[in-house]
N, C-alpha and C positions, 0 to 999 in steps of 0.2 A: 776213420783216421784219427788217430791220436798226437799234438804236441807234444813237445817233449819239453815248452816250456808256455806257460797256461799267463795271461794277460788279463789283469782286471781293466775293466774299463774308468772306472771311478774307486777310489778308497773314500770314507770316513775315517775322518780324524775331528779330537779335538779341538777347538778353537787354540792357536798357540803352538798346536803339536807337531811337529816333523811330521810330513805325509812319508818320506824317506824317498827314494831314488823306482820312479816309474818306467816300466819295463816297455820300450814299442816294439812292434811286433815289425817284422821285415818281410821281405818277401821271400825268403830264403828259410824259411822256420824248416826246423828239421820235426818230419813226423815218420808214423809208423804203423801200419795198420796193424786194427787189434781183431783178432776173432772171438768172439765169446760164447759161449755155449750154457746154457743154463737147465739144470732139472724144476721141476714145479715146486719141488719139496725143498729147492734151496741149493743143491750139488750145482758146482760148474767149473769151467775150467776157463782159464785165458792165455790164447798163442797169442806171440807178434811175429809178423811177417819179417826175416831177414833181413838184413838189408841187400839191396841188389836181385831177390827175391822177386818171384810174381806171383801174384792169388792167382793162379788159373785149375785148371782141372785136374792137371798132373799133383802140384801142393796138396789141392784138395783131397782128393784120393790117398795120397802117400802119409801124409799130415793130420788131417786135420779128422777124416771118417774113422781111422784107430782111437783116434782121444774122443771121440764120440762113444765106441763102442764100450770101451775101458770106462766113461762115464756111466755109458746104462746098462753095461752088464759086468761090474769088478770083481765076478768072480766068476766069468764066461757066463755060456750061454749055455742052455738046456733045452732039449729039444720038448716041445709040448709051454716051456715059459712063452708067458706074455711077451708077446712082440713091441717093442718099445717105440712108441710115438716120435715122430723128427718132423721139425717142421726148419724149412730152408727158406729165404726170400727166394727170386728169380733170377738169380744174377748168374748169369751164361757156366759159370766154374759150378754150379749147383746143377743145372738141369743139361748139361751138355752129353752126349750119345756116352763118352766114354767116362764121366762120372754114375752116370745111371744104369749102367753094366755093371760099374763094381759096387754100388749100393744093394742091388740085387742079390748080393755074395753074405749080405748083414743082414742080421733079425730086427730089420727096420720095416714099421709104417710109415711112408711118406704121405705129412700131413701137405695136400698141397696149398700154395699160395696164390688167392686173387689174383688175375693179370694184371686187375686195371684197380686196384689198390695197394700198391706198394706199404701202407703209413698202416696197415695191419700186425704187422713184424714186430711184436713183444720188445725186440731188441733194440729197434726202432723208433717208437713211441715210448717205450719204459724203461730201459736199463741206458742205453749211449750217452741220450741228455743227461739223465741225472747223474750218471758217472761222472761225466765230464762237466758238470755244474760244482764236483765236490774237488775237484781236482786241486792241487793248492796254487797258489801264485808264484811260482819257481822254475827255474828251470831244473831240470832231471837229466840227471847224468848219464843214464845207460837202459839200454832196455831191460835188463834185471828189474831195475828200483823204476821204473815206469810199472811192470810187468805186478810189482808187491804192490804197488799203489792201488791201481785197480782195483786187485784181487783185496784189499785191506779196506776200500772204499766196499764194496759188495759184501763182504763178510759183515761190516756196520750198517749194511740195509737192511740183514738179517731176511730168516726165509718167509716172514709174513708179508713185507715188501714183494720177494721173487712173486710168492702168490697171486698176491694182489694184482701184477701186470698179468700172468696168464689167466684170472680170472676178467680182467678189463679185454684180452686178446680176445677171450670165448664172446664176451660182449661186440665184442668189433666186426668179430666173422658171422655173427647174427644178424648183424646190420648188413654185411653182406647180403648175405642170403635173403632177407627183406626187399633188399634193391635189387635183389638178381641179376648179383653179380656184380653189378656196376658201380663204379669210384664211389667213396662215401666222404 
């Protein structure tokens, strides 16, 4: 989930300076989930969820596995090509009967995901936090200009960044695999 308007906790200022007019957060903050999708080599794309909208399996399906496909194959698919790696966390819209019927229908490898390590998820430990650490201290008008911020924060991570988290992910599922299996 993403704000739509980002609260520092402290400013630095001058001795002397206007700190200027500090924003409190309420309980009513408007947000808006974000999906994000990323390639190793740097491609990716960013949906936000509707408003009034629900992530469930039907979104996901309709939504979100086309802007996948379109990511890893933009110029279709060939029969004999490389089957393109996917990795999903676990969350019920990912692994549910009638999403994994129509994933079967795509030239996808589902890379699967730990049970009992959640904090493996690239997007999770490397791209969410730091997105949302870069975010500016404002509030944001529309999902559009939410929507370029994002996407304008990740294009200045640049793809040696992207890399670097799925190079730290391969690291993580190795520790998996060390613990066999189990939470790390």
């Amino acid at each position: 989930w993403f704000l739509y308007t980002t609260y520092s906790r402290g400013r630095w200022v001058l001795a002397g300076e206007d700190p200027g007019e500090r924003l409190k957060p309420t309980h009513f903050k408007k947000k808006t989930l974000v999906t994000l999708f990323i390639k190793k080599n740097g491609p990716f794309f960013v949906e936000l969820l509707p408003q009034g909208e629900k992530f469930n399996s039907k979104y996901f399906i309709n939504i979100i596995i086309p802007l996948i496909d379109k990511l890893a194959y933009p110029k279709g698919w060939t029969k004999g090509e490389k089957k393109s790696l996917v990795h999903f966390d676990n969350a019920p819209s990912h692994k549910s009967k009638l999403t994994t019927s129509e994933l079967a229908k795509f030239p996808f490898r589902i890379i699967p995901n730990p049970k009992y390590s959640p904090d493996v998820s690239p997007l999770d430990f490397g791209i969410f936090g730091t997105v949302k650490s870069k975010m500016p201290n404002e509030s944001i008008d529309s999902e559009e200009a939410l929507k370029e911020i994002i996407e304008s924060i990740l294009i200045d991570l640049g793809p040696a960044f992207i890399k670097s988290v799925f190079e730290a992910w391969e690291d993580r599922l190795q520790q998996v695999i060390n613990n066999n299996g189990n939470y790390i």
